[in-house]
C-alpha positions as CSV (number, residue, x, y, z in Angstrom):
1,X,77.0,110.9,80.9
2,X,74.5,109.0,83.1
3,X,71.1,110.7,83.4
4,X,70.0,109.1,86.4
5,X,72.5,110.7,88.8
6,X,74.0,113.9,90.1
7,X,76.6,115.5,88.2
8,X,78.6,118.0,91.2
9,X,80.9,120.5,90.4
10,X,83.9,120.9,92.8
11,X,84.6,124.7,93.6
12,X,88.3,124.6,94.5
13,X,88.2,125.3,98.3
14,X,86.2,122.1,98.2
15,X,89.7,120.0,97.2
16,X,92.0,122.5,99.3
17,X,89.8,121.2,102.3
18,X,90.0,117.8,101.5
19,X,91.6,115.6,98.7
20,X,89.6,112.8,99.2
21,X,86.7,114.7,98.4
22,X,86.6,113.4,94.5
23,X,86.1,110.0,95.6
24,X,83.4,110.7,98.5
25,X,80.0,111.1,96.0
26,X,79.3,107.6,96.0
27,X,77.7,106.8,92.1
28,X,77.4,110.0,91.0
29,X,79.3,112.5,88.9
30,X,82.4,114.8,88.9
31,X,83.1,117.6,87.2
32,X,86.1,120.2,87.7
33,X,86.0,123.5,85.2
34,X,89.1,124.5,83.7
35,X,89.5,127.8,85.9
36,X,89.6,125.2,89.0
37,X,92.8,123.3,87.9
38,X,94.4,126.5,87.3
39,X,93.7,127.7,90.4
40,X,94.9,124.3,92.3
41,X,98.1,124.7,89.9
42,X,99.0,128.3,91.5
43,X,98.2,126.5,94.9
44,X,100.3,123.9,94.7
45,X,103.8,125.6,95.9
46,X,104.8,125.6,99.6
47,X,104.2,123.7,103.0
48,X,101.2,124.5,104.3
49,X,98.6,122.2,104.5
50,X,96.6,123.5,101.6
51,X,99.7,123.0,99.1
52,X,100.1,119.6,100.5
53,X,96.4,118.8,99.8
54,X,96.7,120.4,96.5
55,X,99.5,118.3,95.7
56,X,97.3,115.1,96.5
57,X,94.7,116.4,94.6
58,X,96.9,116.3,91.5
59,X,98.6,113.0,92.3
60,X,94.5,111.5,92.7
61,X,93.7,112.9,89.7
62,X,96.8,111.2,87.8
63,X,96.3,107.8,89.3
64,X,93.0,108.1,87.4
65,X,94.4,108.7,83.8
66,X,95.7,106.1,81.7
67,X,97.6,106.5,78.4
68,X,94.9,106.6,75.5
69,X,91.9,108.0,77.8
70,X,89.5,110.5,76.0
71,X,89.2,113.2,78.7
72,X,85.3,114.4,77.6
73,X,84.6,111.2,77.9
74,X,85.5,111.3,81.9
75,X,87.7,109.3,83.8
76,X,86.4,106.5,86.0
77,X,87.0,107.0,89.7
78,X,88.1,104.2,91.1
79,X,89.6,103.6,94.5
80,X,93.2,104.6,95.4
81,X,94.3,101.7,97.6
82,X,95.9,104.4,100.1
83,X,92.0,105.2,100.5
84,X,89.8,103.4,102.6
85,X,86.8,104.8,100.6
86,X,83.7,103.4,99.2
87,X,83.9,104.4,95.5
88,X,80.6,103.9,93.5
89,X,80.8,103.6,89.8
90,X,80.7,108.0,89.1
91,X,83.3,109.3,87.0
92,X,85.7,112.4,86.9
93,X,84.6,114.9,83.9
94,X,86.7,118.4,82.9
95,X,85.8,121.5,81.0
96,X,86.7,120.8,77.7
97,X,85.2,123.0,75.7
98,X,85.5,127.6,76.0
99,X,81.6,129.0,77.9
100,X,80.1,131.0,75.1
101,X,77.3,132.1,78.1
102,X,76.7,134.9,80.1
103,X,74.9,136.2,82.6
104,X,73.3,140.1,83.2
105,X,73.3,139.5,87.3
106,X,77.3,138.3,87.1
107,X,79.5,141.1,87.0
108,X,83.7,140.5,86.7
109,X,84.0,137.4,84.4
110,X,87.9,137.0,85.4
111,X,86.7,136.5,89.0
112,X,87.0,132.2,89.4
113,X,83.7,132.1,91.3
114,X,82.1,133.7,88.4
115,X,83.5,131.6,86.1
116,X,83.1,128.4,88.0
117,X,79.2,129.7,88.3
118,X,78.4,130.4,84.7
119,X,80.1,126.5,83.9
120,X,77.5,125.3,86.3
121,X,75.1,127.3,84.1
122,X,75.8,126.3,81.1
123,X,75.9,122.9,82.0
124,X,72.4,123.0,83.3
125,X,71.8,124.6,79.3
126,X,73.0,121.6,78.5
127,X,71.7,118.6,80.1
128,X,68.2,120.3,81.4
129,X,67.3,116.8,82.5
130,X,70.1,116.0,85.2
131,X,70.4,117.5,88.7
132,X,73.5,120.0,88.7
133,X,75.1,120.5,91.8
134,X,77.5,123.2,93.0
135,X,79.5,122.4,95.9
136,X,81.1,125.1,97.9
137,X,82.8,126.1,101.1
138,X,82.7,129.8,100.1
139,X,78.8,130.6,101.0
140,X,78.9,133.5,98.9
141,X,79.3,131.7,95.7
142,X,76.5,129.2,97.2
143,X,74.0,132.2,97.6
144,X,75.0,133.8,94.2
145,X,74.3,130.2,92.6
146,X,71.1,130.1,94.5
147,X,70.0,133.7,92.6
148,X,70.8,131.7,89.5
149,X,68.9,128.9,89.9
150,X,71.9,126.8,90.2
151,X,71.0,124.2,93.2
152,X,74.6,124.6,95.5
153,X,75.2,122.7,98.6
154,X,78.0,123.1,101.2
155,X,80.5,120.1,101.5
156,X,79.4,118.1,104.3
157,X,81.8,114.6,104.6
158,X,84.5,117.0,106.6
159,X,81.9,117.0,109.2
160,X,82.6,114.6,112.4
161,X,78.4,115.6,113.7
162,X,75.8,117.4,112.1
163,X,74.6,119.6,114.8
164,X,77.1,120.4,118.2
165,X,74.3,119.8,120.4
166,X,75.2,116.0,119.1
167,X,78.8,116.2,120.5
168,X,79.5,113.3,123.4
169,X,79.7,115.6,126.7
170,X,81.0,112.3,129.2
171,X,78.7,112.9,131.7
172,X,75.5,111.5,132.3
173,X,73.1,112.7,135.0
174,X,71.1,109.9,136.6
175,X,67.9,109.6,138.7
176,X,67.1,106.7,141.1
177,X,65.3,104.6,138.9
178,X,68.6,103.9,137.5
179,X,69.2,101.7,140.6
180,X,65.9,99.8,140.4
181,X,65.6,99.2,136.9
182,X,68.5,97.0,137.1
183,X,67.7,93.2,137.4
184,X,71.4,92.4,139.0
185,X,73.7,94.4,140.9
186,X,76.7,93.0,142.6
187,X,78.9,95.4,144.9
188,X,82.7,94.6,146.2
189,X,85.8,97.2,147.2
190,X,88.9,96.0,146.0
191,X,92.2,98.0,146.9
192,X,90.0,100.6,148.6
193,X,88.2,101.4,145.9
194,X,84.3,100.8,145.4
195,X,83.2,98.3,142.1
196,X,79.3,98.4,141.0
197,X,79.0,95.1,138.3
198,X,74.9,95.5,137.2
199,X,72.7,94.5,134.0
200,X,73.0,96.9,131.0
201,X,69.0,97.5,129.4
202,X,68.8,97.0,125.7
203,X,68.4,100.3,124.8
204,X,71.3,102.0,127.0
205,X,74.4,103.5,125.2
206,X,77.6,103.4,127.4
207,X,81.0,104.5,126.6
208,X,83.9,103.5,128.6
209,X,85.3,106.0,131.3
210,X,81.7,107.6,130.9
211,X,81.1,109.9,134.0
212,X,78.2,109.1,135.9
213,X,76.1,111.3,138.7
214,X,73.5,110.4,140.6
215,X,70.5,113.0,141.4
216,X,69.7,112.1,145.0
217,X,70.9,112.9,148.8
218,X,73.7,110.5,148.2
219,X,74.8,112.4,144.8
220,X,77.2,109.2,144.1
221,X,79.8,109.8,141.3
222,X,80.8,106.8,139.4
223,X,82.9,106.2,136.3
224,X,82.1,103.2,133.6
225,X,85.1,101.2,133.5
226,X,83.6,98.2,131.4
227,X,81.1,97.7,129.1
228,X,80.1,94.6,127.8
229,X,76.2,93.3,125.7
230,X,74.3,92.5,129.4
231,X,76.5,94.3,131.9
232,X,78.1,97.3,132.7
233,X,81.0,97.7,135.7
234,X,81.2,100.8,137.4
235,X,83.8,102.3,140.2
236,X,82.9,104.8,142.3
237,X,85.1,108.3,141.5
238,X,87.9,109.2,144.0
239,X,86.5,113.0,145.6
240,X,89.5,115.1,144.7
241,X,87.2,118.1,146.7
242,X,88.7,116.9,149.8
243,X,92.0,118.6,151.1
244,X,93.5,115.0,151.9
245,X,93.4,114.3,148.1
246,X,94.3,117.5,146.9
247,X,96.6,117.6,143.5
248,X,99.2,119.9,143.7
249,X,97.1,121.8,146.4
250,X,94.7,122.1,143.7
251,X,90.8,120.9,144.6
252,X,87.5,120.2,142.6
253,X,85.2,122.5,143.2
254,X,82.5,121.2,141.2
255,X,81.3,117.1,140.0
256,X,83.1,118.0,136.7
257,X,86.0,119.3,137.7
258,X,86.0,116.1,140.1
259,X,85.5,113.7,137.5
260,X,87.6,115.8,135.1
261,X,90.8,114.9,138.2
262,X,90.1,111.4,138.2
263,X,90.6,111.1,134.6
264,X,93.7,112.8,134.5
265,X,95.7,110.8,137.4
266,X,94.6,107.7,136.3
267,X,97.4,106.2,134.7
268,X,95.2,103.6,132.4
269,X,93.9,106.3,130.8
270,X,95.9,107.9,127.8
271,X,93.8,110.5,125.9
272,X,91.7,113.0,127.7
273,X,89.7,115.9,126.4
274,X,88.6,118.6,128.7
275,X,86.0,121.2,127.1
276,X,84.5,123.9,128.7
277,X,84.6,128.2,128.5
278,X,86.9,130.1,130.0
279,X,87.6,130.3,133.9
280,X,86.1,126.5,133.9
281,X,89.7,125.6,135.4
282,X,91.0,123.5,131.8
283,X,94.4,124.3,132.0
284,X,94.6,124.4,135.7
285,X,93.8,121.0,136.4
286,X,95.8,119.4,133.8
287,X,98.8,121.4,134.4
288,X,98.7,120.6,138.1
289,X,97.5,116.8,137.6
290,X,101.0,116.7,135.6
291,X,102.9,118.3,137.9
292,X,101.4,115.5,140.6
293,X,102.3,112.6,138.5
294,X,105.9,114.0,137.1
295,X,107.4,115.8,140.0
296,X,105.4,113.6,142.9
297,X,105.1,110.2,141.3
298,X,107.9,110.4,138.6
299,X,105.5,108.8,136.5
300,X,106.5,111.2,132.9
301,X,109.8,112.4,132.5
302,X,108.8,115.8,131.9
303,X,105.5,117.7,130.5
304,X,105.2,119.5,127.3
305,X,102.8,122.0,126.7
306,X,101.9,123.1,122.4
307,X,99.3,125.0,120.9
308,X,98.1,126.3,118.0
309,X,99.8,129.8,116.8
310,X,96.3,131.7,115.7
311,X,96.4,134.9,116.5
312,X,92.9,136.4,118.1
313,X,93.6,140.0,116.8
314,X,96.2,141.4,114.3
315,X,99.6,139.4,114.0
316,X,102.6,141.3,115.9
317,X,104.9,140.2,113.3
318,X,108.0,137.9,114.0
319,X,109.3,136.5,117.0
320,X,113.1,136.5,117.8
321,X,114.5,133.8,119.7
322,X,114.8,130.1,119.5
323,X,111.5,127.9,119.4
324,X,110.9,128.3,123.3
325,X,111.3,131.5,123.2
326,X,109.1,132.3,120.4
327,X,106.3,130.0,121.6
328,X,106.4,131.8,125.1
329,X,103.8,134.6,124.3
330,X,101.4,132.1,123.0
331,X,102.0,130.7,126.6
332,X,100.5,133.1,128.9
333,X,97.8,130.6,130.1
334,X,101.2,128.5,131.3
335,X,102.4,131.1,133.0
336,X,99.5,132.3,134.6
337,X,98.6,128.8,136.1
338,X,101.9,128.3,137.3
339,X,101.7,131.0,139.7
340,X,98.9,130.0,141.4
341,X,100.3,126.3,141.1
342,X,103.4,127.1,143.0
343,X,101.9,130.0,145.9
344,X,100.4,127.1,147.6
345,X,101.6,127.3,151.0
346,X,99.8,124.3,152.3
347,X,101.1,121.8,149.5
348,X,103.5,120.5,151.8
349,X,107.2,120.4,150.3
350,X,110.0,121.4,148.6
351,X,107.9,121.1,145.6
352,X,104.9,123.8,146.5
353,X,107.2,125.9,147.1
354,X,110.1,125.5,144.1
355,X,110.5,129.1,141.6
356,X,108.3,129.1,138.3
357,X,111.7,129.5,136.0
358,X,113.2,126.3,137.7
359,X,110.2,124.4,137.0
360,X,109.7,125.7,133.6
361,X,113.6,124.8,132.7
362,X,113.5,121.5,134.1
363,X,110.4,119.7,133.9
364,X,108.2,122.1,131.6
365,X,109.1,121.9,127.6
366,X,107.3,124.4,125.6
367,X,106.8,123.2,121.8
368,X,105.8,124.7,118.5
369,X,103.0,122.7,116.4
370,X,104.7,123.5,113.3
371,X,107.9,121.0,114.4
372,X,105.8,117.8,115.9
373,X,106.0,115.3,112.4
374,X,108.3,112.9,112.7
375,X,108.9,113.6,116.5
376,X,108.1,110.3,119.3
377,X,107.4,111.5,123.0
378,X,108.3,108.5,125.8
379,X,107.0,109.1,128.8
380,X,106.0,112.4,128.3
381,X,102.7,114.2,129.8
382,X,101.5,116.2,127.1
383,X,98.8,119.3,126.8
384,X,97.3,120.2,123.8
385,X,96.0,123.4,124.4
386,X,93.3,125.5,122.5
387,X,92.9,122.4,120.4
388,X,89.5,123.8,119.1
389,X,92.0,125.7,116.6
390,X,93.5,122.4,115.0
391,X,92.4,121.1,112.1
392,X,91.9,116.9,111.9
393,X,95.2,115.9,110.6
394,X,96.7,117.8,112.8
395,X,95.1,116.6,115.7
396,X,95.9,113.0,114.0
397,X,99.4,114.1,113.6
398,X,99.8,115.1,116.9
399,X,98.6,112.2,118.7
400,X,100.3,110.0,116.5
401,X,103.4,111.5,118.1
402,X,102.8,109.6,121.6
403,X,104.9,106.6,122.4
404,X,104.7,104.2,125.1
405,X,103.9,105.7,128.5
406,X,103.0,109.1,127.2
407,X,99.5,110.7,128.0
408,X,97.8,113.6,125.9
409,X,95.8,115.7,127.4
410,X,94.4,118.0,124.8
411,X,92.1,121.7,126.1
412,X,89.8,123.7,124.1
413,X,86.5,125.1,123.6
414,X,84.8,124.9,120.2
415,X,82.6,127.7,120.7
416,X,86.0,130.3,120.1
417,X,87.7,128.8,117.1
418,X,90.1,131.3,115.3
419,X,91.2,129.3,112.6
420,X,89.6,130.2,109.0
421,X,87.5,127.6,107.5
422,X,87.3,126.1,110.7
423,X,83.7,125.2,112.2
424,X,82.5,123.6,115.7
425,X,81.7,120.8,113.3
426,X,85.2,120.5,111.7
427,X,87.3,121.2,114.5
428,X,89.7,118.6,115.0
429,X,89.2,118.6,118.7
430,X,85.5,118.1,117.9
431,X,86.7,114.7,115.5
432,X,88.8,113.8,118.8
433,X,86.4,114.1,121.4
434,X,83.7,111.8,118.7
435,X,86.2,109.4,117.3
436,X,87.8,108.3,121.0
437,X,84.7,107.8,122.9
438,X,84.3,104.1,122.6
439,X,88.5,103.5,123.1
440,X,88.6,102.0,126.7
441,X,91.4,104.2,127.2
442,X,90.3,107.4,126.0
443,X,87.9,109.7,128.7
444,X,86.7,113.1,128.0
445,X,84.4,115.8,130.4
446,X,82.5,118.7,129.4
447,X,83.3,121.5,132.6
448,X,80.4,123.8,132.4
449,X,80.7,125.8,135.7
450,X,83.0,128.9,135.7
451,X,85.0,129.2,138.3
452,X,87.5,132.2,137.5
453,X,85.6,134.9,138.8
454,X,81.6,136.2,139.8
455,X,83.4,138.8,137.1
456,X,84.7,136.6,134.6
457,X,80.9,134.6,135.1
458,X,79.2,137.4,134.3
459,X,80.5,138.9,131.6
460,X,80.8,135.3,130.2
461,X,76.8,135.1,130.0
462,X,76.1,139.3,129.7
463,X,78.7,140.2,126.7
């Protein structure tokens, strides 16, 4: 084995997580104890996610080995071509020979983390002049290692940010020497709407459908609608806080609720991302901006509405019914919205006025997660909601789905994920909000004011 770099040993959560992972240590070292392949062999039955990355994991590892390869030797890991991955020149090592060491502080040997721990001991016995690393998910096997001696690190490449303080919010806040600084600025309205073209500085980081605010008496709202090296093309947001531009009877009552509207009627925009707590009005606005543009404007055929099925307390058991039916307590948010959708008096129309149940069964589709692969939605309008609970292929399955005319609108808050080994870092709607930022048709708003209740608002910040 090289002595000049890492060797890491994989815990097996590490390759349930991601299959990729063997191939994402650059030039150094891998090395998978025995009691690890077992444990991905019991794994590897079913179809949930973590069988299917098992599965890969096993299929890798078998596009490595060739006929006539000496397995202590190690395997060299070199690129799959289904992998976009730069592979360094590390290579795959097993446990080939039975531990003969123990430990006083280790209690249960049969226990895998043990196991897998007293391997990384003994190969620091062994090669005292290498770097052994153990890499773990599981933090408690990462602080017993620590107790050992045994330098462990969490696995960090699932990651779309380091810190969620990092995490794009869409707005920007700007003062008036934004105006000045500028050394050209050209104005025009064009199909009664107002267009800012103006220099970009060399230092200035711009995203396209980036919401902008002004802090002065004007308090202008403006959304970036190009961005090129020098310049930078503005258009000033519609004010949806006015009752003649009302959606669905439904006004802003805050800028990001504003700019949160004008992302989700514009039509040349096909992924939005709302964030926000509770009672900031997520679900509300995009049910009732899809409402506007399916029921008003016939611009979707219908919407459909999905979630993820994680339950916040104990599981009630099965559901009877067919997919609809069982997805309609997961729904409540749905129904609630609804009802103050269509109580509107002053919408003005057959449509303000029309029964929840006939909305539901004509225009409304409710849809499990578990049956979107291999499924194309045309022209549909569709909410993604508590998407902080999907993991990154899902979310890439998911919006994968979307055909031509079809907008995705997906809901969440990161700071109440449910999902097990699911982080504000890992959260595929955390990967969505990073990874679509710079698509010209992509926008995304963090809504930070709640306006549910001065009930819901307190107990938001007291409990």
């Amino acid at each position: 084995m090289t002595e000049t770099t890492r060797l890491y040993l994989l815990d097996t959560n590490v390759l349930m997580h991601d299959p990729t992972a063997l191939f994402r240590f650059a030039e150094h070292d891998i090395y998978l104890p025995m009691v690890v392949l077992e444990e991905l062999d019991r794994a590897k039955k079913g179809v949930s996610e973590v069988a299917r990355n098992v599965r890969q994991v096993s299929r890798f590892i078998g596009q490595l080995m060739n006929p006539g390869d000496q397995l202590d030797q190690g395997l060299p890991l070199q690129e799959p071509e289904s992998l976009n991955l730069k592979v360094g020149s590390g290579r795959l090592y097993f446990q080939t020979e039975r531990l003969d060491s123990a430990s006083a502080l280790l209690g249960d040997r049969s226990l895998a983390d043990n196991e897998i721990l007293l391997c990384a001991l003994d190969l620091m016995r062994q090669q005292p002049e290498r770097d052994i690393v153990l890499v773990s998910k599981d933090i408690n096997l990462r602080i017993k290692a620590t107790i050992h001696g045994v330098l462990a690190e969490d696995y960090h490449n699932d990651r779309a940010l380091d810190d969620l303080s990092l995490l794009y919010t869409g707005l920007s806040e700007l003062d008036n020497g934004f105006w000045t600084e500028r050394t050209t600025r050209d104005s025009w309205t064009e199909e009664g709407r107002t267009y800012y073209r103006m220099g970009r500085q060399p230092n200035e980081d711009w995203h396209p459908n980036q919401c902008l605010r002004l802090n002065d008496d004007n308090g202008m709202e403006a959304l970036v609608r190009k961005v090129n090296d020098d310049q930078i093309l503005l258009e000033v947001a519609r004010d949806y806080r006015k009752s003649s531009h009302d959606v669905w009877g439904i006004r802003a009552r805050n800028p990001e609720q504003n700019f949160a509207l004008n992302l989700l009627m514009d039509p040349d925009i096909d992924f939005v991302t709302l964030l926000g707590t509770a009672g900031t009005g997520k679900t509300l606005l995009a049910l009732a901006a899809g409402l506007a543009q399916t029921m008003d404007e016939k611009r979707y055929r219908e919407i459909v509405m999905t979630r993820a099925t994680v339950s916040v307390g104990d599981d009630i058991g099965f559901l009877p019914g067919t997919e609809e039916e069982k997805m309609t307590p997961w729904m409540g948010a749905l129904t609630d919205n609804l009802e103050v959708l269509t109580e509107s008096d002053d919408h003005g129309g057959e449509w303000g006025r029309a029964a929840t149940n006939d909305l539901l069964a004509s225009r409304i589709k409710i849809r499990s997660l578990n049956f979107m692969r291999g499924r194309t939605f045309l022209n549909r309008y569709l909410i993604i909601d508590e998407a902080q609970n999907i993991t990154p292929k899902q979310m890439k399955t998911l919006v994968t789905r979307a055909g031509p005319g079809t907008k995705i609108v997906c809901l969440g808050n990161v700071e109440q994920i449910d999902t097990p080994y699911l982080t504000e870092t890992t959260s595929g709607l955390t990967f969505a909000v990073d990874r679509f930022k710079y698509w010209p048709h992509a926008g995304h708003i963090t809504l930070k004011r709640g306006e549910r209740s001065r009930l819901a608002d307190f107990a938001s910040d007291a409990l």
